[in-house]
C-alpha positions as CSV (number, residue, x, y, z in Angstrom):
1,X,198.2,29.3,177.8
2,X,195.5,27.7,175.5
3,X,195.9,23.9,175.0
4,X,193.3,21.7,172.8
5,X,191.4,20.8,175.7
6,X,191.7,24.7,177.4
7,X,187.6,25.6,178.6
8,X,188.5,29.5,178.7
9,X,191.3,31.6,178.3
10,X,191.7,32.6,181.8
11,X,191.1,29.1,182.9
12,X,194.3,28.0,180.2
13,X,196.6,30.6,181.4
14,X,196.7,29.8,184.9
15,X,196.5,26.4,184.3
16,X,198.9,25.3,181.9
17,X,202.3,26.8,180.4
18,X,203.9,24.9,178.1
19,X,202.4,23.2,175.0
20,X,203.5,21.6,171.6
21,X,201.1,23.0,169.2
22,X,200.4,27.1,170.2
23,X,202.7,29.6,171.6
24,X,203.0,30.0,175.2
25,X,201.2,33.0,176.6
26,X,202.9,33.0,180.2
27,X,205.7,34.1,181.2
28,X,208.8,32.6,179.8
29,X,212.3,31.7,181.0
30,X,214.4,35.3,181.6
31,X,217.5,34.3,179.0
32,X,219.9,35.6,181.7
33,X,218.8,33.1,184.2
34,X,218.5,29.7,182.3
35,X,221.1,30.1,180.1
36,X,223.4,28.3,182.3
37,X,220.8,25.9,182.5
38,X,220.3,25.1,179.0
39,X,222.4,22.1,177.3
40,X,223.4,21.6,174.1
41,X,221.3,19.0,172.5
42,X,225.2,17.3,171.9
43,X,225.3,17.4,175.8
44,X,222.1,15.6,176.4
45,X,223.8,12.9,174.3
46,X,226.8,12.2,176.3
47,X,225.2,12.7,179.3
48,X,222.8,10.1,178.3
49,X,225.2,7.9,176.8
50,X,227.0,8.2,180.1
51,X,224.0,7.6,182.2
52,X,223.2,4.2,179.9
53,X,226.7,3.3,180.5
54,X,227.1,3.2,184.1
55,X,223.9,1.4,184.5
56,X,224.5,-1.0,182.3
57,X,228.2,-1.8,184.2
58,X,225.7,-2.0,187.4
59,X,223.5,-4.4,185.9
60,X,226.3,-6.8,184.5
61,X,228.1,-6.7,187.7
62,X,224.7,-7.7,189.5
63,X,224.3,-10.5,187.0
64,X,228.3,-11.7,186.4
65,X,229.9,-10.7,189.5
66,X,230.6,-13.5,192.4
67,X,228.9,-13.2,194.9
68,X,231.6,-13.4,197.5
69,X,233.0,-10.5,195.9
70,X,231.9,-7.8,198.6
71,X,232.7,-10.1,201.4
72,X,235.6,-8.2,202.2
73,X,232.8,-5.2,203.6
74,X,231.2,-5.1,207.1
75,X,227.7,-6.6,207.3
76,X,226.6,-2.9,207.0
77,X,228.1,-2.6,203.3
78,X,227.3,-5.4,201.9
79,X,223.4,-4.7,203.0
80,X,224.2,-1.4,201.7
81,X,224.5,-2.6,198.4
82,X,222.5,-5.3,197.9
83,X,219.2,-2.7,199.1
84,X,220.5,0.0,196.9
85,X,220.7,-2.3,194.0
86,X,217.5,-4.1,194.7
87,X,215.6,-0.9,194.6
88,X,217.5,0.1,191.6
89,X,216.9,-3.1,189.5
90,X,213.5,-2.8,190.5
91,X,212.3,0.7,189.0
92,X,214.6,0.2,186.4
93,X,212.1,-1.2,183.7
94,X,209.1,0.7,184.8
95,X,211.8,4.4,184.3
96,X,212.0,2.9,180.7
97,X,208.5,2.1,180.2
98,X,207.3,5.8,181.2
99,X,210.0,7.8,179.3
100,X,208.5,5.3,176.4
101,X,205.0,6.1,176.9
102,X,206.2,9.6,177.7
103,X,207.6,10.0,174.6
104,X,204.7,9.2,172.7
105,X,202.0,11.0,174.2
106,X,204.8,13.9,173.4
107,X,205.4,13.5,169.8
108,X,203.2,10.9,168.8
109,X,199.8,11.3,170.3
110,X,197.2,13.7,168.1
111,X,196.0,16.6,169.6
112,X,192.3,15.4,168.8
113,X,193.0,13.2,171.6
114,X,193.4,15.1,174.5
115,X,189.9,17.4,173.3
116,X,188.6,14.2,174.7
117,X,189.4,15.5,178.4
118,X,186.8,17.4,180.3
119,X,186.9,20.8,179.5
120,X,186.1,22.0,183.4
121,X,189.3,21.9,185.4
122,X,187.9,19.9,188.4
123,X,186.6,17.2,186.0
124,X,189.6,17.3,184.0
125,X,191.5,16.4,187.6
126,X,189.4,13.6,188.3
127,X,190.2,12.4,184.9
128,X,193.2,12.8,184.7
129,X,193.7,10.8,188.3
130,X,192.3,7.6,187.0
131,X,194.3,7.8,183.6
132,X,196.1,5.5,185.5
133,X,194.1,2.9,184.1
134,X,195.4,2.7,180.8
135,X,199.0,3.0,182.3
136,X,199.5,0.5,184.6
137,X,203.0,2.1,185.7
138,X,204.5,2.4,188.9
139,X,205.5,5.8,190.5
140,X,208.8,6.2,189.4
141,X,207.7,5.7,185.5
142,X,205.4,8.1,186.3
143,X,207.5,10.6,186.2
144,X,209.1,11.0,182.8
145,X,205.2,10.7,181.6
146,X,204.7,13.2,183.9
147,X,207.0,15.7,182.3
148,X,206.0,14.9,178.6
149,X,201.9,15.7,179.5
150,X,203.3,18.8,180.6
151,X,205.1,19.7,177.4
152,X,201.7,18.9,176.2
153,X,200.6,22.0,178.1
154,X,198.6,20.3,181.6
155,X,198.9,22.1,184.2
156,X,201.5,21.9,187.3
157,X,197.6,20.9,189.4
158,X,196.9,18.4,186.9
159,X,199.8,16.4,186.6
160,X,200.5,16.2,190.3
161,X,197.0,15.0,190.5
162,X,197.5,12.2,187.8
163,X,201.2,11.5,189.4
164,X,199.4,10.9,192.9
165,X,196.9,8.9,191.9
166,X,198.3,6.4,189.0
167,X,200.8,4.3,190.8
168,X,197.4,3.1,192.9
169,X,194.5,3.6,190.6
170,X,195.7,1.2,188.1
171,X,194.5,-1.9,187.6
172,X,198.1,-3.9,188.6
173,X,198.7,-2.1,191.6
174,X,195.0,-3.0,192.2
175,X,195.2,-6.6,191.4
176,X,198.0,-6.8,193.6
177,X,196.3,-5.5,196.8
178,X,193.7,-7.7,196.6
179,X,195.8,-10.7,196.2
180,X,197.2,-9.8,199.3
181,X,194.8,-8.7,201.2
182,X,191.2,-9.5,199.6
183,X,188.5,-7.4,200.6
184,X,189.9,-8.0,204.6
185,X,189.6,-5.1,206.9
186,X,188.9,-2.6,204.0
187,X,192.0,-2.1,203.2
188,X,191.7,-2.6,199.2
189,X,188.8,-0.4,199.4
190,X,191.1,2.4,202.0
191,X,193.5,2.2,199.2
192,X,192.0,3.1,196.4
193,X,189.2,5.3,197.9
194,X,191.7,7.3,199.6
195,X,194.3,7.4,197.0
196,X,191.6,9.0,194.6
197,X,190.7,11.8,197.2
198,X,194.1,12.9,198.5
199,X,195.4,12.7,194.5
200,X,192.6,15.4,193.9
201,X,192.9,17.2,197.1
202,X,196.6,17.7,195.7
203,X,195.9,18.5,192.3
204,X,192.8,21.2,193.5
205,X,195.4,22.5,196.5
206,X,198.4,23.3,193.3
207,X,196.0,24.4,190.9
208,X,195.2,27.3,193.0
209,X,199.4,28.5,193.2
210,X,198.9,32.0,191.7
211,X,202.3,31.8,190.0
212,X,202.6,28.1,188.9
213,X,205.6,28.1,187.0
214,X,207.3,28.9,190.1
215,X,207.0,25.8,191.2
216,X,209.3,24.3,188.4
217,X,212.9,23.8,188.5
218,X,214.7,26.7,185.9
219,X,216.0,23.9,183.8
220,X,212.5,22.4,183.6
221,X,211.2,25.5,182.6
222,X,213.9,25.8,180.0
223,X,213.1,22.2,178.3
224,X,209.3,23.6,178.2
225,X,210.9,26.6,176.2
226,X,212.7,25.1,173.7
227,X,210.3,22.2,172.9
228,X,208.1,24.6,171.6
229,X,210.8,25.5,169.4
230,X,212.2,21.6,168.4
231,X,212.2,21.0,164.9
232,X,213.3,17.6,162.9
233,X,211.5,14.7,162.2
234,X,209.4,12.6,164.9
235,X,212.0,9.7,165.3
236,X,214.9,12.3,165.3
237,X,212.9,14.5,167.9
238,X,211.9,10.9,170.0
239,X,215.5,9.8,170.0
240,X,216.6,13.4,171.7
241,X,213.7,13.3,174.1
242,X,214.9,9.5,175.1
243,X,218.7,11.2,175.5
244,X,216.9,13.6,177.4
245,X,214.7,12.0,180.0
246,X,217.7,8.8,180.4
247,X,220.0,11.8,181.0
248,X,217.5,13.2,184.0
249,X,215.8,10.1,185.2
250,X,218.9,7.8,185.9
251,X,221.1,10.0,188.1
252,X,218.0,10.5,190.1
253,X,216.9,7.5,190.1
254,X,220.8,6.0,191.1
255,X,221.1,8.6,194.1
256,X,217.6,8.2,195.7
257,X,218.3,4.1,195.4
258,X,221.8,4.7,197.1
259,X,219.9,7.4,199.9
260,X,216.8,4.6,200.2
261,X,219.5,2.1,201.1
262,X,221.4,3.6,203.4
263,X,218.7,4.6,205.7
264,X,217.2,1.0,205.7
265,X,220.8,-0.2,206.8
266,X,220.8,2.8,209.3
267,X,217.0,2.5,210.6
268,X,217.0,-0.8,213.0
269,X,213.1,-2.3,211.4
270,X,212.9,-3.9,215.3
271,X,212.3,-0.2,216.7
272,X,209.4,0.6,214.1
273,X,207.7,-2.8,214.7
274,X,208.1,-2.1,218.5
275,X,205.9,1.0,218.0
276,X,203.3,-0.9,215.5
277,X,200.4,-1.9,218.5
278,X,199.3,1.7,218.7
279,X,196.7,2.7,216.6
280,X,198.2,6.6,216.3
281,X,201.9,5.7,216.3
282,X,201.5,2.4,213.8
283,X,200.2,5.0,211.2
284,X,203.0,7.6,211.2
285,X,205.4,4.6,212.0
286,X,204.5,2.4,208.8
287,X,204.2,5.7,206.4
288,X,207.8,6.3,207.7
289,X,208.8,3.2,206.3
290,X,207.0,3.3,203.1
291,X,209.2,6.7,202.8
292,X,212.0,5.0,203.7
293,X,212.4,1.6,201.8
294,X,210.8,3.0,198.4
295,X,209.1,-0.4,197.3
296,X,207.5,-0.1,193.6
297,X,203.7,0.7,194.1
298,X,202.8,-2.9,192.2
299,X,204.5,-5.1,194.5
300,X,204.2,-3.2,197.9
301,X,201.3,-5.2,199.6
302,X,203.2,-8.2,199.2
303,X,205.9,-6.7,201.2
304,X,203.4,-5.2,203.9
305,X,201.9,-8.0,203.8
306,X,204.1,-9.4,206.3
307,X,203.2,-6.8,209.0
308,X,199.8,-7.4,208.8
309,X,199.6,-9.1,212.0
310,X,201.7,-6.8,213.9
311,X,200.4,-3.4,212.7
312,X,196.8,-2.1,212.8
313,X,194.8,-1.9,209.2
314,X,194.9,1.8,209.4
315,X,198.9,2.0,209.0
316,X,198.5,-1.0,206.5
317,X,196.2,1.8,204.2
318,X,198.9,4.6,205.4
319,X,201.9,2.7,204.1
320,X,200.0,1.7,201.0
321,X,199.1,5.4,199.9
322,X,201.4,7.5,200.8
323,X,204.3,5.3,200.3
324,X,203.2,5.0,196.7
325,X,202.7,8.7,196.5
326,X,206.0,10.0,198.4
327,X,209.0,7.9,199.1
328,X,212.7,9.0,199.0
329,X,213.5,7.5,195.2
330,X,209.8,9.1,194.5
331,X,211.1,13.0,195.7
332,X,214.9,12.2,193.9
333,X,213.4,12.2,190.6
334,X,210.6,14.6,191.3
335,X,213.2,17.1,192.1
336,X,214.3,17.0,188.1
337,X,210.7,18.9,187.7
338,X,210.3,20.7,190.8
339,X,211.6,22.6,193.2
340,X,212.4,21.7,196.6
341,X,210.1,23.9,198.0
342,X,207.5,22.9,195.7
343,X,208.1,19.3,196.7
344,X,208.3,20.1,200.9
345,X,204.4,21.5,200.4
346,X,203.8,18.2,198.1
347,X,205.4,15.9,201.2
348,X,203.8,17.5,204.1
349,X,200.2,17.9,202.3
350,X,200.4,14.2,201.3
351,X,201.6,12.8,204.9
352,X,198.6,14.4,206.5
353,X,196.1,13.2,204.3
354,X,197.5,9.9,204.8
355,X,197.6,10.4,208.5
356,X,194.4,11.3,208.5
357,X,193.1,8.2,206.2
358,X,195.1,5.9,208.7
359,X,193.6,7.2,211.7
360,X,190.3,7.5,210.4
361,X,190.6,3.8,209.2
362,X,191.6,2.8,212.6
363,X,188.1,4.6,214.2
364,X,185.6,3.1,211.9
365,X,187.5,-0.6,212.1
């Protein structure tokens, strides 16, 4: 469809399929098959409610509770929960802060603004991947924003482009880095360099899907339906989309913390250091981590930091890319927007760029 920033009409309609301001020329939801899908704007409500609930019971217990009060559990249990809950408490605030900024570029943001995006589609990509500048958000906030610039009417290759490249090409995650690491073994520059090319390399790889609302879930596709439709005032319209979003992003968010946790507990970290002296193996060994223990992108060189000595620089830029790209929490609340397939393709294209950035890291060092 046409959006404000849209170069051509055939350009628009393969690239984007939602919008807020003009009616959607692609193909729309079949009634029969999202019906089912579609809740009542009273359901969002409890669900939400619900949602807000529950996590704040988690929270107080985490704050209140005694500490001795899972020592009844084996040493696997209690490790259980206190990494589930970590990773929880710690994409927490940055899920809030992009269903905030979400909202805004939804129902706030004048059109005007996005005209300011280039009107070709591979400079709109590049663009769009370091928009991460002005928000300095970690992956998992990402997300929510994610959805809303696609009610906005971006494109499924333009979004995935921005999603891979902001948790790195901000300028926290980039601060961070180099506090850790300076400009030592190139890894600050790997980072960023490579996050930038494998972010477009996605976006240019999706933008090419003849069909791309196939890629979406059906309910997705069903919220892109009806928000064309919402009527109300802006604060009425922001406090549904924050009902919304909570409703989709927390469960995701609780269930890849719990998944994230369990495989640390399951994975001995001995084995995977054991393997970190060779220069192939230390690559696909750390990005296995990095998909495993689902660290926020603006604290994760601080916890790599640690293997520095152990693990060749090339795994180091691995973990640090792809980790902030792809990670278990990362693909739990993905999956509210896409579909699994969709996100298989996303996974495997992303772990061989990275492998290939680690190894080729590893040859020039």
């Amino acid at each position: 469809m046409r959006g404000p920033w849209a170069a051509s009409p055939p350009q628009a309609t393969r690239l984007c399929f939602c919008t807020m301001t003009q009616p959607a020329v692609t193909t729309q939801p079949h009634p029969a098959r999202h019906a089912a899908a579609k809740p009542t704007r009273s359901g969002w409500v409890r669900r939400g409610a619900l949602a807000l609930t529950v996590l704040a019971a988690l929270l107080a217990l985490r704050a209140f509770a005694d500490p001795g009060w899972t020592a009844w559990l084996p040493a696997a249990g209690r490790n259980l929960i206190t990494l589930s809950v970590s990773v929880l408490v710690e994409s927490l605030p940055f899920v809030f802060l992009g269903i905030g900024i979400s909202i805004f570029v939804q129902i706030w943001l004048p059109d005007r603004v996005w005209r300011l995006l280039p009107r070709r589609p591979g400079r709109r990509r590049v663009a769009l991947s370091v928009l991460g500048v002005l928000f300095p958000v970690c992956e998992c906030g990402n997300v929510p924003l994610a959805r809303g610039l696609m009610l906005r009417g971006l494109g499924v290759g333009e979004v995935l482009t921005f999603l891979m490249a902001a948790p790195i090409l901000n300028p926290v995650t980039i601060v961070t880095t180099y506090q850790a690491f300076g400009f030592s073994d190139g890894i600050l520059a790997g980072r960023v360099i490579g996050a930038f090319v494998i972010a477009n390399l996605v976006g240019w790889l999706f933008s090419r899907h003849p069909n791309p609302s196939a890629l979406l879930t059906p309910s997705f596709e069903a919220a892109c339906a009806t928000h064309e439709h919402e009527t109300g005032g802006r604060l009425q319209r922001s406090a549904s989309a924050f009902a919304t979003e909570t409703a989709t992003m927390l469960p995701a968010l609780v269930a890849g913390s719990f998944i994230a946790g369990a495989i640390q507990v399951g994975v001995p970290r001995d084995v995977l250091i054991a393997l970190g002296g060779n220069p192939v193996l230390s690559v696909a060994v750390l990005m296995l981590l990095a998909f495993v223990v689902s660290v926020c992108s603006n604290v994760d060189a601080f916890f790599i930091l640690s293997f520095s000595a152990t693990f060749a620089p090339g795994g180091i830029v691995a973990f640090l890319v792809f980790g902030a790209m792809i990670d278990i929490k990362m693909l739990a609340l993905l999956r509210t927007t896409f579909t699994t397939r969709t996100l298989a393709l996303l996974t495997a294209v992303v772990a061989l760029a990275g492998l290939v950035l680690g190894l080729a890291v590893n040859l020039v060092l």
